[in-house]
N, CA, C and O of each residue as an XYZ file, in Angstrom:
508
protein
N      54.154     72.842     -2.762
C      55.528     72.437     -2.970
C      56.373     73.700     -2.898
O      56.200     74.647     -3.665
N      57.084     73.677     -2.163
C      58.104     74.674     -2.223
C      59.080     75.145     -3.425
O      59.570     74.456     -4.321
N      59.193     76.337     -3.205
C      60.226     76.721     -4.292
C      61.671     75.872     -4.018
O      62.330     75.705     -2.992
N      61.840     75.450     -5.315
C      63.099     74.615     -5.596
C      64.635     75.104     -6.187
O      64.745     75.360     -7.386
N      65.836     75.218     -5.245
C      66.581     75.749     -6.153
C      67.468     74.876     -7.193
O      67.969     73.862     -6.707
N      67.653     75.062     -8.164
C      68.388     73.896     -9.313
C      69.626     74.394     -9.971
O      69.733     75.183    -10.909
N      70.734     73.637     -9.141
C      71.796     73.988    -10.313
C      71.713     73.059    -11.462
O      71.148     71.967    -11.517
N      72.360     73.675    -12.340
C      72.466     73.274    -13.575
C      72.687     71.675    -13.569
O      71.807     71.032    -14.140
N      73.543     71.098    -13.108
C      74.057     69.117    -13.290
C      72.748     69.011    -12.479
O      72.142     68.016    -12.876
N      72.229     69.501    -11.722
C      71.098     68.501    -10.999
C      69.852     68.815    -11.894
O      69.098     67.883    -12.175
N      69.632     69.895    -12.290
C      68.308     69.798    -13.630
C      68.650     69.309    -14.868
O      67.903     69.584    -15.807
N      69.793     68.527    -15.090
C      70.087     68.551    -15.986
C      70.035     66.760    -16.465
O      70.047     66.256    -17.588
N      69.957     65.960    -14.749
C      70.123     64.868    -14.677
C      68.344     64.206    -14.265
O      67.834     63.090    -14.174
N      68.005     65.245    -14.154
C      66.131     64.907    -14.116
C      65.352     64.481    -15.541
O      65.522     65.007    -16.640
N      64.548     63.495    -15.240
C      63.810     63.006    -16.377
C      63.184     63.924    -17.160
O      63.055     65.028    -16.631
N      62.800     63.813    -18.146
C      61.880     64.617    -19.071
C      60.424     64.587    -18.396
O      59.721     65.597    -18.406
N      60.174     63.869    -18.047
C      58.764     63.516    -16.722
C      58.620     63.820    -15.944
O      57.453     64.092    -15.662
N      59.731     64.043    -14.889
C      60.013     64.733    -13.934
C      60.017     66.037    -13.435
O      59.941     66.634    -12.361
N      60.153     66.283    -14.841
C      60.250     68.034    -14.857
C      58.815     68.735    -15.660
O      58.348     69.874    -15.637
N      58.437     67.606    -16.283
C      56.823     67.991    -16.769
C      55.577     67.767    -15.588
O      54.492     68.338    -15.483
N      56.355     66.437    -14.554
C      55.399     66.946    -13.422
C      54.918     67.738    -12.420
O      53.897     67.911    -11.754
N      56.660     68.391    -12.633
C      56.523     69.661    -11.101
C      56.161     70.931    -11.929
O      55.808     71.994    -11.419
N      56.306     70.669    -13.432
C      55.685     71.955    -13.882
C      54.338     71.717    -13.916
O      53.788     72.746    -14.310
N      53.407     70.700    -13.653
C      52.288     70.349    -13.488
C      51.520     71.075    -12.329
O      50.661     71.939    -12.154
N      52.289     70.264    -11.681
C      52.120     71.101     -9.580
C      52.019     72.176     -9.857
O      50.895     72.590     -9.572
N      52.894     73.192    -10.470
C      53.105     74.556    -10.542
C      51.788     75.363    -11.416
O      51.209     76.435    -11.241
N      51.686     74.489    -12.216
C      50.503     75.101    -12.738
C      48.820     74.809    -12.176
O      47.760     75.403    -12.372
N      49.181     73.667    -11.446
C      47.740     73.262    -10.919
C      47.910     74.111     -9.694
O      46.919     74.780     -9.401
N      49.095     74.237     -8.817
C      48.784     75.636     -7.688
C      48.223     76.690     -8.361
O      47.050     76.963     -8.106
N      49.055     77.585     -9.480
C      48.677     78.358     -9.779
C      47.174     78.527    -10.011
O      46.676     79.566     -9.576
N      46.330     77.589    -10.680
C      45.333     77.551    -11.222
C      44.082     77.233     -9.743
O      42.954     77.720     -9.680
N      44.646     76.416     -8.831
C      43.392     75.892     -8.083
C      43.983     76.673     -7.039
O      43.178     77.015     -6.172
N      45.382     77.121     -6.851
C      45.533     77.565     -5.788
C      45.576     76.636     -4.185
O      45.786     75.424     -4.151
N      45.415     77.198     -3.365
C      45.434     75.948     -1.851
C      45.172     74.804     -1.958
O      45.805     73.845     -1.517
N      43.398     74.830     -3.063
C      42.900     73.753     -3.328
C      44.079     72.308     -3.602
O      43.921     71.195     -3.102
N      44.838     72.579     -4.205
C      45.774     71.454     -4.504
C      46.762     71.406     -3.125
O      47.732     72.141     -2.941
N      46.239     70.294     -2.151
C      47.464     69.946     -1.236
C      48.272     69.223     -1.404
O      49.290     69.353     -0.724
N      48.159     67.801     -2.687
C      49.269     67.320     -2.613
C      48.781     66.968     -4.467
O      47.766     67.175     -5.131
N      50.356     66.248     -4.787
C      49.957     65.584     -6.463
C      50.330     63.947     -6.607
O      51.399     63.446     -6.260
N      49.370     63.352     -7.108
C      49.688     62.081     -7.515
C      50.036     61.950     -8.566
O      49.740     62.857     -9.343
N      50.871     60.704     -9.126
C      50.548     60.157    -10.257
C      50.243     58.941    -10.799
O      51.149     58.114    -10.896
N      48.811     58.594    -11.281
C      48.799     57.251    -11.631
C      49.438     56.592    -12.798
O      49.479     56.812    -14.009
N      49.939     55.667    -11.955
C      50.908     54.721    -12.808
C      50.381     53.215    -12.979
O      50.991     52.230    -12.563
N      49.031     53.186    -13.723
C      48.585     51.919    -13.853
C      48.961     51.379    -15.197
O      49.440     52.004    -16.143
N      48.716     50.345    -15.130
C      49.530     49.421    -16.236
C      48.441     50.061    -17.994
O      48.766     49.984    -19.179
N      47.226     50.600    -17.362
C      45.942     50.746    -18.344
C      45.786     51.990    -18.225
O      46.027     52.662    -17.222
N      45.216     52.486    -19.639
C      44.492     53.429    -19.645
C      43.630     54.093    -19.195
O      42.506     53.784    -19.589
N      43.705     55.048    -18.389
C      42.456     55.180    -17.212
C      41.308     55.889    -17.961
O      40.316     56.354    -17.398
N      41.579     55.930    -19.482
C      40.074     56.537    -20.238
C      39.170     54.638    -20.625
O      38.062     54.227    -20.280
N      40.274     53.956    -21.437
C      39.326     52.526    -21.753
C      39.373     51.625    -20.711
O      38.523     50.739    -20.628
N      40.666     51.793    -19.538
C      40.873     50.552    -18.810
C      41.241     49.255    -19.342
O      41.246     48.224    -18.671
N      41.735     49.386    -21.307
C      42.037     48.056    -21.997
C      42.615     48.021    -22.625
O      42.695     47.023    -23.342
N      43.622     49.376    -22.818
C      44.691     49.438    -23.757
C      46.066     50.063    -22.481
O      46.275     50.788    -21.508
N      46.636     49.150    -23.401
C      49.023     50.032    -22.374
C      49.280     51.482    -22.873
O      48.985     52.104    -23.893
N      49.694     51.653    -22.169
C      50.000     53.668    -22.042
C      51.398     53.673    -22.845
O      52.454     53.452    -22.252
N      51.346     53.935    -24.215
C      52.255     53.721    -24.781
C      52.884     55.842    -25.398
O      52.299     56.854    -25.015
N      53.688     55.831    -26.013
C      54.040     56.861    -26.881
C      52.947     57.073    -28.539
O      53.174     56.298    -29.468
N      51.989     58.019    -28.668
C      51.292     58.334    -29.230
C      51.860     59.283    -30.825
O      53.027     59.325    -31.214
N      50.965     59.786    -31.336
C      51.993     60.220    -32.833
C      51.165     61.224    -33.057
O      49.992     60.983    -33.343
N      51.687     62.651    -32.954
C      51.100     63.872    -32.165
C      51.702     64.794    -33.595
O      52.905     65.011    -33.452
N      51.302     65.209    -34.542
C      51.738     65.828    -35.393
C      52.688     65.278    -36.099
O      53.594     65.965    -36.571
N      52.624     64.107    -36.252
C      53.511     63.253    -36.785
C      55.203     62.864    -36.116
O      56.103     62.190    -36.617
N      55.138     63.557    -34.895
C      56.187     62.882    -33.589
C      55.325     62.167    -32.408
O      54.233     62.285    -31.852
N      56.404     61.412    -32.373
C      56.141     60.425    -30.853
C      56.239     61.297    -29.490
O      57.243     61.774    -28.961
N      55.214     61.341    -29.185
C      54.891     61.917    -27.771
C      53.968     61.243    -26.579
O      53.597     60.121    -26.923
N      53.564     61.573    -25.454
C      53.403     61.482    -24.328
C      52.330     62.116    -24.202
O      52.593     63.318    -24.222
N      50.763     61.848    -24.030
C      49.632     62.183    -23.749
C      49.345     62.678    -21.940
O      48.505     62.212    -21.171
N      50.032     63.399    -21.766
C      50.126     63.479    -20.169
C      48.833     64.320    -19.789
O      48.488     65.023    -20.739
N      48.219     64.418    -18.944
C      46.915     65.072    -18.289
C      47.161     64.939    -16.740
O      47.800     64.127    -16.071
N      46.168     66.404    -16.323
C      45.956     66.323    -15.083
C      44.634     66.138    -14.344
O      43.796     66.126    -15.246
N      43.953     65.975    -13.081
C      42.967     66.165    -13.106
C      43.109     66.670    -11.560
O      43.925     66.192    -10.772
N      42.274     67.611    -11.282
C      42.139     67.947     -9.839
C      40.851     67.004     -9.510
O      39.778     66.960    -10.112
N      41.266     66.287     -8.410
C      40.255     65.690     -7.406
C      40.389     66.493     -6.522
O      41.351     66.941     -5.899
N      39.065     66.681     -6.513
C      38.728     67.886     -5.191
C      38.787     67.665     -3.713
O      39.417     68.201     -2.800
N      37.738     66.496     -3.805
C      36.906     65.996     -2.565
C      38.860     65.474     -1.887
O      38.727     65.186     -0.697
N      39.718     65.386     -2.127
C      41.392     65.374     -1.546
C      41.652     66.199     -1.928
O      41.935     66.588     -0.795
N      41.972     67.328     -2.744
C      42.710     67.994     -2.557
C      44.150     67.731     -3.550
O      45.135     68.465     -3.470
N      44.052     66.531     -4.494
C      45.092     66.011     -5.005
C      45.137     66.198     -6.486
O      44.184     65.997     -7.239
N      46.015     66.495     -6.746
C      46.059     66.954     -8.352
C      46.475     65.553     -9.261
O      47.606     65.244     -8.886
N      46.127     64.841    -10.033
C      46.409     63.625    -10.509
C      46.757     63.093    -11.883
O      46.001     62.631    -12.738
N      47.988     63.251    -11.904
C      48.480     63.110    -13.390
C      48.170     61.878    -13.949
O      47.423     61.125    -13.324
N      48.588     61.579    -14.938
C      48.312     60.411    -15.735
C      48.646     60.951    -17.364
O      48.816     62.050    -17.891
N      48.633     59.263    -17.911
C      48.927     59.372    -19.229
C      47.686     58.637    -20.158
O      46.974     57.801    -19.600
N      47.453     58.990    -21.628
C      46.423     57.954    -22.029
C      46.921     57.351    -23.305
O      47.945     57.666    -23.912
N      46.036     56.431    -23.622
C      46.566     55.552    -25.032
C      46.053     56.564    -25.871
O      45.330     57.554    -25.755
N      46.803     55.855    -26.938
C      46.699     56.809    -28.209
C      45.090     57.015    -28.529
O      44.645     57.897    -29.263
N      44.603     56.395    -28.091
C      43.021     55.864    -28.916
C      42.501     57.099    -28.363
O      42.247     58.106    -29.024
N      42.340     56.944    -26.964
C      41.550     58.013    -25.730
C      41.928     59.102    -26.415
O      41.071     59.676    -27.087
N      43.551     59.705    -26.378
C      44.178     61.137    -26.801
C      43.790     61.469    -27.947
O      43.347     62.616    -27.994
N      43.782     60.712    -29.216
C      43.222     61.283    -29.923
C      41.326     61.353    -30.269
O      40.859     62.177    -31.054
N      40.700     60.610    -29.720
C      39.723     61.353    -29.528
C      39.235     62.712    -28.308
O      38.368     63.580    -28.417
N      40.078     62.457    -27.333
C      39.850     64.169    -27.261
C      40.265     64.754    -27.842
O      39.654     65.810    -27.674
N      41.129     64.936    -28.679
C      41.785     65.432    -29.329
C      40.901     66.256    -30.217
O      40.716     67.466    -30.087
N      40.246     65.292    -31.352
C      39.371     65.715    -32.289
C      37.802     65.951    -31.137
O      36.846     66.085    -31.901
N      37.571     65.989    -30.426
C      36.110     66.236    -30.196
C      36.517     67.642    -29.445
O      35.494     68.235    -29.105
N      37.563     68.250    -29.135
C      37.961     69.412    -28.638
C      38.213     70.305    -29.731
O      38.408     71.520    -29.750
N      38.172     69.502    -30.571
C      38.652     70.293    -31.954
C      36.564     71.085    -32.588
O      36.244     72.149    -33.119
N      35.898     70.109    -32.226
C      34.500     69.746    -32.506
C      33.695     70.966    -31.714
O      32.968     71.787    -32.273
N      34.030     70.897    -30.056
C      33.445     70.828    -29.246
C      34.389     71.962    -28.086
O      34.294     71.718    -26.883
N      35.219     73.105    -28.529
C      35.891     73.275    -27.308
C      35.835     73.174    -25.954
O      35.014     72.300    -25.676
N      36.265     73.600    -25.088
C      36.255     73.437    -23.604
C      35.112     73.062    -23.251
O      34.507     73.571    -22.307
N      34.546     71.851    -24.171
C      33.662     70.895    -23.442
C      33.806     69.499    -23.186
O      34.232     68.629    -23.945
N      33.391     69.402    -22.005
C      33.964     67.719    -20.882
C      32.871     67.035    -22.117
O      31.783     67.416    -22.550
N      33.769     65.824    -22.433
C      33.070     64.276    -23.007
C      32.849     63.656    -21.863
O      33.169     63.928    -20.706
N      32.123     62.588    -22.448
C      31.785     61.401    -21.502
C      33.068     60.621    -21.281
O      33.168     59.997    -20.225
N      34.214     60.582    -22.297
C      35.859     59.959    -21.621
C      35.833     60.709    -20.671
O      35.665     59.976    -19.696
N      35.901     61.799    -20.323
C      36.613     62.779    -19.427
C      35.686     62.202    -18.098
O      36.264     62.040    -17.024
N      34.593     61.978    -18.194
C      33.611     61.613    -16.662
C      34.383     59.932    -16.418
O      34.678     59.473    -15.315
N      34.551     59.360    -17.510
C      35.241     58.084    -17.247
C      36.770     58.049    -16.448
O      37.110     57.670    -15.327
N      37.316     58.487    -17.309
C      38.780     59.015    -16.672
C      38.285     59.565    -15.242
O      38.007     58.549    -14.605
N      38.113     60.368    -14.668
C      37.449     61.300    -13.660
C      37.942     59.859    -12.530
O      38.785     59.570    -11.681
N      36.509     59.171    -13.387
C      35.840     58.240    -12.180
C      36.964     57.069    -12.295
O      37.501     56.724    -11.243
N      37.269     56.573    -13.244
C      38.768     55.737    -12.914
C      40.059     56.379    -11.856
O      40.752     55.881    -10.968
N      39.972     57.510    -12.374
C      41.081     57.685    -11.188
C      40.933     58.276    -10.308
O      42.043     58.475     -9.815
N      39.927     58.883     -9.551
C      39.493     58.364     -8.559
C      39.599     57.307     -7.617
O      40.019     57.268     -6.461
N      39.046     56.333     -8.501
C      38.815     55.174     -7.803
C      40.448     54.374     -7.714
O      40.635     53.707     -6.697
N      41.444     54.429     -8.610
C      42.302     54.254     -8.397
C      43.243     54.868     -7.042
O      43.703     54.358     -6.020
N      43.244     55.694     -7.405
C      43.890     56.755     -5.936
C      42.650     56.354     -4.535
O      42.636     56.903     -3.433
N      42.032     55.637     -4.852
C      41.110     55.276     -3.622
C      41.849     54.045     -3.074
O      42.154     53.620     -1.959
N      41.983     53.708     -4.193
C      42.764     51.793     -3.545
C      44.371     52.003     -3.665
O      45.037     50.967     -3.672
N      45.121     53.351     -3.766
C      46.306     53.217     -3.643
C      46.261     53.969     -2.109
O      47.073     53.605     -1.258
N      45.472     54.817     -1.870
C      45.200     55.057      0.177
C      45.103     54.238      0.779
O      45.599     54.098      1.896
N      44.112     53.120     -0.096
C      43.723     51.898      0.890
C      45.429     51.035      0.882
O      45.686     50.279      1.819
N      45.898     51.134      0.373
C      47.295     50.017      0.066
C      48.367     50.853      0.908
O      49.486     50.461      1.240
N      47.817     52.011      1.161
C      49.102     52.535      2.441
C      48.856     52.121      3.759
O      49.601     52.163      4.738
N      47.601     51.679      3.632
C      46.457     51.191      5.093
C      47.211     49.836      5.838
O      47.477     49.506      6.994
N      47.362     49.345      4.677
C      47.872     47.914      4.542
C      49.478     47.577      5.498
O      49.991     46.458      5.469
């Protein structure tokens, strides 16, 4: 993504989401570098950790917040945001607390949900 220039009324009229996603991009270039050619974001109605709960606003130190994550899919090249229910977030939450910078079995779930999601949103451009 190219460098963006922003006056003030036009960053000013961007979502709170909006601006947490391109700082996303920015950090997933930074981090994967080339590897990241483009960024998605899944916007499914479900949780892509249970697949059975709504992606709602979570209670994060005792404020309402936004569980946002990224994931690099490799095998594209696509960096893939998403959000999770409270349930999912806070158990990584506490098993990171347990367990640092170690992948759970949510995290292989998530992985493989969205994946497979961004598989059938290629296939729906096919269409």
């Amino acid at each position: 993504m190219p460098a963006k220039r922003h006056n003030h009324s036009a960053d000013h009229s961007k979502s709170e989401a909006e601006k947490i996603l391109e700082l996303m991009y920015t950090q997933g270039k930074a981090q994967f570098g080339d590897a990241v050619k483009s960024f998605w974001f899944y916007d499914g109605e479900f949780c892509p950790g249970c697949l059975a709960r709504s992606i709602d606003k979570i209670k994060f130190k005792g404020k309402d917040a936004l569980a946002i994550n990224g994931f690099m899919y490799r095998p594209h090249g696509v960096l893939i945001g998403y959000f999770l229910c409270e349930v999912c977030a806070n158990f990584i939450f506490k098993e990171a607390q347990r367990n640092p910078y170690k992948q759970t079995p949510l995290h292989t779930d998530i992985e493989r949900n969205l994946a497979e999601a961004y598989h059938r949103y290629l296939s729906s451009l096919d269409a």
